[in-house]
C-alpha positions, 0 to 999 in steps of 0.5 A: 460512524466510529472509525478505529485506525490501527498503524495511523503513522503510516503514510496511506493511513495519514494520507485517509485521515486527512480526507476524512477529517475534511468531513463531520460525519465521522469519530475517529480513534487513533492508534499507532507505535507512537503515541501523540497527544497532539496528533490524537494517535493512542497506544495500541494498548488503548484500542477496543476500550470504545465502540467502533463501527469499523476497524481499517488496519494499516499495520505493515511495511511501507519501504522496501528497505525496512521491509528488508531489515524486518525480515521474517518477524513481519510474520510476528508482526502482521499476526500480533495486530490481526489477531488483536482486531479479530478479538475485538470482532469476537465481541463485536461482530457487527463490527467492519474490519478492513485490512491493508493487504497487498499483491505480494499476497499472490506470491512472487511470480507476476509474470502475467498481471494478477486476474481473478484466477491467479494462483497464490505462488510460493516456493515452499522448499525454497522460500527466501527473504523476499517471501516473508511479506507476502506470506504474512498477506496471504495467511492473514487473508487466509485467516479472514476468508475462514471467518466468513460470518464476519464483516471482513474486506481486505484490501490489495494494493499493490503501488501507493505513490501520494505526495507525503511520502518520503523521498528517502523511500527505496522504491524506484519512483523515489529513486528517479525523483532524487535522480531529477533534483540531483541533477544525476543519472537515473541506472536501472536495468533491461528489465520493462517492469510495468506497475500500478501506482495508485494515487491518495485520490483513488484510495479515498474514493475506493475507501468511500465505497466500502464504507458504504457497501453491503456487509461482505467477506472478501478481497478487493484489488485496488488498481489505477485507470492504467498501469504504466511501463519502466521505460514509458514513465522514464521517458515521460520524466526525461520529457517533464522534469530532464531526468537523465537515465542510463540502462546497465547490467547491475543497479543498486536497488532494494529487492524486498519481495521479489522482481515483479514483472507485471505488478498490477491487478485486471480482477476488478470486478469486486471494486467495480460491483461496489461503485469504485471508478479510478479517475488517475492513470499511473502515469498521471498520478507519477508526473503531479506527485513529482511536480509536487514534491518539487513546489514542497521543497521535499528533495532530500535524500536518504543520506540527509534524512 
């Protein structure tokens, strides 16, 4: 099998080459905002010059702190390269395109977890920053559903946590971890979110399933074996690692798409039908990627980066 892989720099992308290269049944073609001779990644200028059987694009933002920075031209952005790939489909409809998108899709409201009737929310009088990025999703599949004749499965993930990543990351796992191997406290506010950190083991899985289904026009939620709460995880942390947290009215912290009170997916049904089971909880995947990036020695911090 042919894979294209569009934004092959991200963090997801790297962490799903990696597991498809421990195999020899698949031809990989590489492409990203850097190109690299050594890493085998190609210029974007390169792709649709071979024939591919499937397409995984993985173009986006995956910091809330650049996300904030880029703003509205994720808009641009998130077209630009989707408009590309559905080119390529134009002329090779046999083609499978898979696209990262994203619970911000669903908009900004999240005060219940998303389910198969949830209802897309955008304030369209009084939209903000914070709405750039699920816009940019939500139009993107908008776009995908339109083209029903098409091989097109898009993909919602709403927390991705694996041991790559970078610890000088703005989300409020990474903010904890440097809060452990700094020996300070951990503020945060009353608020007991509850999220889905979804582990590199269950997207390979997921991403296992799809290659392998049946040709489909369709989103996917991608979701864990459990969620977990702000104040479960903290106190599991203050149990594994001595985190020492402290509850105030203000925190510094980077709001890219909006407060999210329950962020996480029970519409699970289109990954079940497929053969996707999830093996790690959300607490699970927190504690070994924490217990990881301690034996790597990855305890910088974002002023040292």
């Amino acid at each position: 099998m042919k894979i294209a892989v569009v934004g092959a720099t991200s963090t997801i992308a790297g962490d799903w080459v990696k597991h498809l290269r421990m195999k020899n049944e698949y031809v990989l073609f590489l492409f990203g905002r850097v190109a690299n001779s050594y890493t085998g990644i190609k210029d974007y200028s390169e792709f649709g010059k071979d024939e591919y059987n499937v397409v995984v694009n993985f173009v986006g933002v995956g910091d809330p702190a650049r996300a904030a920075s880029i703003g509205a031209n994720i808009l641009v952005i998130t077209n630009q390269f989707d408009d590309m790939i559905l080119a390529y489909l134009e002329k090779n409809p046999r083609c499978r395109y898979v696209f990262l998108s994203s619970g911000a899709a669903l908009g900004s409201g999240y005060q219940e977890p998303a389910s198969e009737n949830t209802l897309a929310g955008f304030r369209i009088n009084q939209l903000r920053e914070q709405d750039w990025y699920g816009i940019s999703k939500f139009y993107t599949e908008a776009k995908h559903r339109a083209l029903k004749d098409l091989d097109i499965v898009d993909i919602r993930v709403f927390n991705y946590l694996s041991n790559s990543m970078s610890l000088s990351a703005r989300f409020m796992i990474t903010d904890a971890a440097r809060a452990i191997y700094e020996r300070c406290v951990f503020k945060t506010n009353s608020l007991n979110l509850v999220r889905d950190y979804l582990s590199e083991t269950d997207f390979c899985s997921l991403m296992d399933c799809i290659l392998e289904a049946e040709k489909a026009n369709c989103a996917v939620d991608f979701f864990s074996a459990g969620p977990v709460s702000k104040f479960e995880l903290l106190n599991t942390l203050k149990i594994q690692f001595g985190l020492k947290y402290e509850v105030v009215q203000q925190i510094d912290s980077v709001d890219a798409t909006g407060i999210k009170l329950n962020y996480f997916s029970t519409n699970c049904t289109p990954a079940l039908r497929i053969g996707y089971k999830p093996q790690l909880k959300s607490i699970d995947n927190v504690v070994e990627v924490i217990k990881t990036w301690g034996q790597l020695g990855n305890k910088l911090v974002a002023d040292k980066v």
